[in-house]
C-alpha positions as CSV (number, residue, x, y, z in Angstrom):
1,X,33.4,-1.0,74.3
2,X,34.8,2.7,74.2
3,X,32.1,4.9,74.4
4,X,32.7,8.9,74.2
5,X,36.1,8.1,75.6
6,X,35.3,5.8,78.1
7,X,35.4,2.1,78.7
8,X,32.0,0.5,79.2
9,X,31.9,-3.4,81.1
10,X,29.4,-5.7,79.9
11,X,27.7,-7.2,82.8
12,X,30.4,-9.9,83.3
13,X,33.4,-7.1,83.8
14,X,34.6,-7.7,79.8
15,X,35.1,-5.1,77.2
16,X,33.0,-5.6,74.2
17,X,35.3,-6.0,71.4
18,X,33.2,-6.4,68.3
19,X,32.0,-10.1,66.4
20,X,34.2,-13.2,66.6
21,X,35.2,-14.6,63.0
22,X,32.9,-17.8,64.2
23,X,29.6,-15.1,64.1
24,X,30.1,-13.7,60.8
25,X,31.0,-16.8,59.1
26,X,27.7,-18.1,60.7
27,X,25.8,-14.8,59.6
28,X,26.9,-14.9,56.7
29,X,25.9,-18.7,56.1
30,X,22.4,-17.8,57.3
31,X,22.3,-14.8,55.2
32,X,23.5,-17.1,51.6
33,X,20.7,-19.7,52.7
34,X,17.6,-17.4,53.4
35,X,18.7,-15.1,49.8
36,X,18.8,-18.4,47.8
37,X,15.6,-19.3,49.3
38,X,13.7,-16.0,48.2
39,X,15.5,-16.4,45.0
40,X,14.3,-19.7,44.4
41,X,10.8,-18.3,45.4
42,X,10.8,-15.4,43.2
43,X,12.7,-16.5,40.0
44,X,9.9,-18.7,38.9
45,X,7.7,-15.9,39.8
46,X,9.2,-13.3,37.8
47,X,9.5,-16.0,34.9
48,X,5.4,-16.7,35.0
49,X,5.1,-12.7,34.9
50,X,7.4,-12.3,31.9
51,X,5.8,-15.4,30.4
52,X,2.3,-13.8,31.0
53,X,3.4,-10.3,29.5
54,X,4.7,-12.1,26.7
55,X,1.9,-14.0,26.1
56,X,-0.6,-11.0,26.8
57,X,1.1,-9.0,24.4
58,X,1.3,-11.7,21.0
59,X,-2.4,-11.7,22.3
60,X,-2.6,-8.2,21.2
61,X,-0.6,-8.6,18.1
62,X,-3.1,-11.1,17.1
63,X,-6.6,-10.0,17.8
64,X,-5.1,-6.3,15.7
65,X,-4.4,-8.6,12.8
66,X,-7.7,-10.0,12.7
67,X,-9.8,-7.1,13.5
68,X,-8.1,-5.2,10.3
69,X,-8.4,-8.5,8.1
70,X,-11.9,-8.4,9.0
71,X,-12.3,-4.6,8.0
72,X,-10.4,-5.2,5.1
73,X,-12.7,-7.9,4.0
74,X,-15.8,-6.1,5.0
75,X,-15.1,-3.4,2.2
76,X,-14.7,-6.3,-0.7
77,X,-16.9,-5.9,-3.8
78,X,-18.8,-9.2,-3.7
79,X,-20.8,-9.5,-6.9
80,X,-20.4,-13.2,-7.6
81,X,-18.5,-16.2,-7.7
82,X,-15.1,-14.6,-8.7
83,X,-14.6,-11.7,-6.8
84,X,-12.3,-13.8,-4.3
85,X,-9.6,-15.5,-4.9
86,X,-7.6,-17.6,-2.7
87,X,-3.8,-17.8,-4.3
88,X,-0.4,-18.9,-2.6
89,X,2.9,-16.6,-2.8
90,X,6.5,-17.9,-1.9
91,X,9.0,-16.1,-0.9
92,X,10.5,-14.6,-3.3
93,X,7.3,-13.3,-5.1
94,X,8.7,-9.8,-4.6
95,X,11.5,-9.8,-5.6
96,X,11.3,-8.8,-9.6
97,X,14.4,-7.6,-11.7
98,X,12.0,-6.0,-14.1
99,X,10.3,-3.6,-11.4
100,X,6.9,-5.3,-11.8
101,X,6.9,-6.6,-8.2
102,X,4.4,-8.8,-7.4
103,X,2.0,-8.0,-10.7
104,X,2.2,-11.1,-12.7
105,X,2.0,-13.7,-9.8
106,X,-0.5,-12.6,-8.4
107,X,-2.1,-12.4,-11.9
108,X,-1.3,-15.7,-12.5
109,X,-2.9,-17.0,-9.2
110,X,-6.0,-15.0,-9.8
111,X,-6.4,-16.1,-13.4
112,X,-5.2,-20.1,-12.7
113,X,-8.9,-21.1,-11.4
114,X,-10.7,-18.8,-13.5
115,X,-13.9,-18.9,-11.7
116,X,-14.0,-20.8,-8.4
117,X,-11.2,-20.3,-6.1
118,X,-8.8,-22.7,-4.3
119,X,-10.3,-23.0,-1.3
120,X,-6.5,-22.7,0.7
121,X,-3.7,-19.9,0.1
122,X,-1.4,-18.2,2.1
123,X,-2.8,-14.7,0.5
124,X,-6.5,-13.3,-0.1
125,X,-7.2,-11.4,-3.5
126,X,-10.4,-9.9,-3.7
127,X,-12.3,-6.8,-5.6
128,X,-12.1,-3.5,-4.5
129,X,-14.4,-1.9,-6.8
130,X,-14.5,-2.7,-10.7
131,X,-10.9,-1.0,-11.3
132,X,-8.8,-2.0,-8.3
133,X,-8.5,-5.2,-6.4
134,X,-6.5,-5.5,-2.8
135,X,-4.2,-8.4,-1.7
136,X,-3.7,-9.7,1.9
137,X,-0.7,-11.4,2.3
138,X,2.3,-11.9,5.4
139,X,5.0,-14.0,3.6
140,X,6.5,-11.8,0.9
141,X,7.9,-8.1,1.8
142,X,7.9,-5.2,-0.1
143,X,10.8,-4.9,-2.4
144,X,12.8,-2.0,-3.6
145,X,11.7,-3.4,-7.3
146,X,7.9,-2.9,-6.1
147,X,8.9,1.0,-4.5
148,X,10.1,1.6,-7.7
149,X,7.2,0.0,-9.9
150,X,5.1,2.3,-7.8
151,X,6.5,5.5,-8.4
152,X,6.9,4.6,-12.1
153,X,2.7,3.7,-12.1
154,X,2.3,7.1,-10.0
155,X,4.4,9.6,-12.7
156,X,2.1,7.6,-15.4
157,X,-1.0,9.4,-13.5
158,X,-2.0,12.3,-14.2
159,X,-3.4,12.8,-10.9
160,X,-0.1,12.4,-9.0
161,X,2.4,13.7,-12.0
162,X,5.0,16.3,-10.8
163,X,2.6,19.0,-11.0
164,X,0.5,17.4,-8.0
165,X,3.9,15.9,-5.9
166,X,2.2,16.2,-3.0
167,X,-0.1,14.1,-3.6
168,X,2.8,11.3,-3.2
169,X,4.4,12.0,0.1
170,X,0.8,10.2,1.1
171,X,1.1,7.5,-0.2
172,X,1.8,4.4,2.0
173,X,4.8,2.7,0.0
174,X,6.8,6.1,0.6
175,X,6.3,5.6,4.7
176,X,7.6,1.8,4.1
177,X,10.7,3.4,2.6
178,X,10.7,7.0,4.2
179,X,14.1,8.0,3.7
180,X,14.2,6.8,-0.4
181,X,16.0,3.3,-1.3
182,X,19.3,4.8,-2.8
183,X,21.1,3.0,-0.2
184,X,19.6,-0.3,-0.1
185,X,21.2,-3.1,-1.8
186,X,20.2,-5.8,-0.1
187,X,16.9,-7.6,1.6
188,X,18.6,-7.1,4.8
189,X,19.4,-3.7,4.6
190,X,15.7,-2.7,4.3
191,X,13.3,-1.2,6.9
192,X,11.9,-3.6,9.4
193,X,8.4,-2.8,8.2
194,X,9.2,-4.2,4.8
195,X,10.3,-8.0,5.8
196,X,8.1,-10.7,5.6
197,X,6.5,-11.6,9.2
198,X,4.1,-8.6,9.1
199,X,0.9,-8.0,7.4
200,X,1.0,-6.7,4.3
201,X,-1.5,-4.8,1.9
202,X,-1.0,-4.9,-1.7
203,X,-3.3,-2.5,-4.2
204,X,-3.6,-3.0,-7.9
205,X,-5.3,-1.6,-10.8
206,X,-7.6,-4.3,-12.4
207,X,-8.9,-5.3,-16.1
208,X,-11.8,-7.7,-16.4
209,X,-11.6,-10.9,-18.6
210,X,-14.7,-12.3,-20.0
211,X,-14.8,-16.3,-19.2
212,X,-18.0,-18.9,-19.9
213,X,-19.2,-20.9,-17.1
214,X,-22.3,-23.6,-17.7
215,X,-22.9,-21.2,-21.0
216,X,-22.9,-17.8,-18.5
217,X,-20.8,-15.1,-19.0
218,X,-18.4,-14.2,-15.8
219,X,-16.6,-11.1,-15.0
220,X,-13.3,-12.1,-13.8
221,X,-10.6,-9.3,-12.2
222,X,-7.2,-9.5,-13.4
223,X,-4.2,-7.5,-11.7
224,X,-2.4,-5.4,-13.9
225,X,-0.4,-2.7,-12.1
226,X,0.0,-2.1,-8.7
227,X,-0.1,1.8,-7.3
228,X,0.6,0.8,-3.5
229,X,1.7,-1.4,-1.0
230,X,1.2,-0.9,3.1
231,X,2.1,-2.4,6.5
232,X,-1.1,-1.4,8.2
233,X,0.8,-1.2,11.7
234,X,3.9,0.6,12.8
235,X,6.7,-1.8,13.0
236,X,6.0,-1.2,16.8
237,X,3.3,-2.4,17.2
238,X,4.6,-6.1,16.8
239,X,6.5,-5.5,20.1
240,X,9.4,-8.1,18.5
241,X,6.7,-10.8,17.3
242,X,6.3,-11.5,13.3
243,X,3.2,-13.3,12.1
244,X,2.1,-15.9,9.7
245,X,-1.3,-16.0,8.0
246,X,-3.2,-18.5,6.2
247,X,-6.7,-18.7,5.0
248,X,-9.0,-22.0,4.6
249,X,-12.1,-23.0,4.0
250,X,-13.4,-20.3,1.6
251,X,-17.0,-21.0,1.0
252,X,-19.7,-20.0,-1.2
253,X,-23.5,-20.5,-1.4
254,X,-26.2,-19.9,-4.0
255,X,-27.5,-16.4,-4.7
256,X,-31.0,-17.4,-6.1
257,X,-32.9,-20.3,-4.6
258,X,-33.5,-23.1,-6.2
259,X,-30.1,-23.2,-8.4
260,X,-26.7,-24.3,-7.7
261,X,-25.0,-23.5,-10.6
262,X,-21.5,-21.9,-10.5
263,X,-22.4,-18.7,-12.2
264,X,-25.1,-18.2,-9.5
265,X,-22.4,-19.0,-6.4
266,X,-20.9,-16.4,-4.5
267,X,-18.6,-16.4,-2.0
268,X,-19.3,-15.6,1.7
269,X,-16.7,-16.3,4.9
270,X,-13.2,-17.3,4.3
271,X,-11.3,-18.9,7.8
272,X,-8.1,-17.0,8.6
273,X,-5.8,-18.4,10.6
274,X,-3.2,-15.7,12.5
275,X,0.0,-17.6,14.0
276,X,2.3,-14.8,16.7
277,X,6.1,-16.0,16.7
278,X,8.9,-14.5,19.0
279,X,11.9,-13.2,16.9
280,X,12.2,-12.8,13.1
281,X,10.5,-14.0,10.3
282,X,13.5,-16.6,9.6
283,X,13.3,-18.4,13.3
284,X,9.3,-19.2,13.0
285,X,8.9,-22.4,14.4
286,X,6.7,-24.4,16.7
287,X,9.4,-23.8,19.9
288,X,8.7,-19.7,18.5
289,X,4.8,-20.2,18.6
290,X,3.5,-17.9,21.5
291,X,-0.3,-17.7,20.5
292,X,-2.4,-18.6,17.6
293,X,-6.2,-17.1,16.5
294,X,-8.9,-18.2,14.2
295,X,-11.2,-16.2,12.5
296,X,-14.0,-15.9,10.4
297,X,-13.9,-13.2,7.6
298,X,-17.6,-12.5,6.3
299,X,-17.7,-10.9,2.8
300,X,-21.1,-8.7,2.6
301,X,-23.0,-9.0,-0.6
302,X,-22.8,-5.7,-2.7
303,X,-27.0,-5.5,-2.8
304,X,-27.1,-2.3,-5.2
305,X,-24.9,-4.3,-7.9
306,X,-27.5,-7.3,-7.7
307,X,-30.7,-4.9,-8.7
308,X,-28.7,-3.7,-11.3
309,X,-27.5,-6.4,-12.9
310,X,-30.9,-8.7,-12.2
């Protein structure tokens, strides 16, 4: 070995020349078994962690839905048996060539059990106060039809006509579609925060109909025009999960003791049940599943109503 010019002897007179092509073959061997065996040791590792993350994270997604269907409920205007109503959407409930959106279906699940609800449905109606009435529903978007049935209800208020614009640019169905839907021509082509897969809040002006139950006069809601629609989250807070929501088990129980007629029924906890998929609304299925949650959505009794209507 030269060393600052000079030879230096190993201690049996040779030169050292450097590694034979048998110790780097070896080395290397060694070297290719000992990473494959941290490999095999870490990759299931770091798949338990991403699992975990994953997991922890439709966790999140979930509880948020059910904490704000929970809210949401919490503000319903229970008076008696047919404030809520329990209705199922498809699809393509949306989608409306006539701009009424999702109007006349809902109105049409509201008004098919006039008095006592279904007891199952894929979307929650339920009285806001005696003008307005909310829907909660994951399974239909927001179409460009119900943007523009919208802005058509809003110019027909006088409270939001052109001479109060800015009272528009609050309005939730504007941040769903925030650059206007001149360009959008197709499902796909709309925002992320308008697809199926997420929560969705509908909002409707109401009229009451007048219906006869064991010779008792009922109040029953009726949507007839909506004036918003909101995705209560950003689109990131799904963190690439869509949901699915459905609600069971709707139950009512007598307001006065002693009778059990339906007139004197009203309806207190509804069951909501909040499935978290990976990937788009379009690939939910059981392999998608990362976390389910039940829970149970109390509707408080509006006590100032009941003195004055007793």
């Amino acid at each position: 070995m030269r060393f600052f010019g000079k030879n230096l002897k190993t201690k049996y007179g040779k030169a050292d020349g450097g590694y034979t092509l048998v110790e780097l073959v070896v080395s290397m061997a060694l070297t290719a078994i000992l990473a494959t065996a941290v490999a095999s040791i870490m990759f299931p590792i770091v798949s338990i962690f991403m699992d975990m993350q994953k997991l922890s994270r439709a966790q999140m997604v979930a509880d948020t839905v059910t904490d704000a269907l929970r809210k949401e409920c919490a503000a319903a205007y229970v008076t008696g048996v047919a404030d809520i109503k329990l209705i199922n959407l498809s699809e393509q409930a949306s989608v409306s060539t006539e701009g009424e959106g999702l109007t006349p279906v809902v109105a049409a699940g509201v008004q098919e059990n006039m008095v006592m609800s279904n007891t199952t449905g894929n979307a929650l109606v339920f009285r806001l106060n005696e003008g307005y009435a909310e829907i909660l529903y994951w399974n239909t978007g927001v179409s460009t039809a119900d943007y523009g049935e919208v802005l058509a209800n809003n110019a027909k208020n006088p409270a939001t006509s052109a001479a109060n614009s800015k009272a528009l640019t609050s309005r939730a169905v504007y941040r769903l579609f925030p650059n206007g839907t001149e360009m959008i021509t197709e499902d796909k082509d709309m925002p992320a925060a308008t697809r199926p897969g997420y929560l969705h809040y509908g909002y409707y002006e109401t009229t009451m109909l007048h219906t006869t139950e064991q010779e008792k006069e009922i109040l029953v809601f009726s949507p007839v025009k909506a004036y918003d629609y909101t995705n209560p989250f950003s689109v990131n807070a799904y963190n690439g999960f869509t949901i699915s929501v459905s609600f069971s088990d709707l139950t009512f129980e007598n307001r006065k003791t002693g009778t059990s007629t339906v007139s004197d029924k009203r309806p207190v906890y509804v069951i909501a049940t909040v499935n978290v998929y990976e990937g788009s609304y379009e690939k939910q299925s059981t392999d998608t599943l990362i976390c389910s949650r039940q829970a149970v959505l109390c509707f408080a009794e509006d006590n100032r109503r009941d003195k004055e209507t007793e």
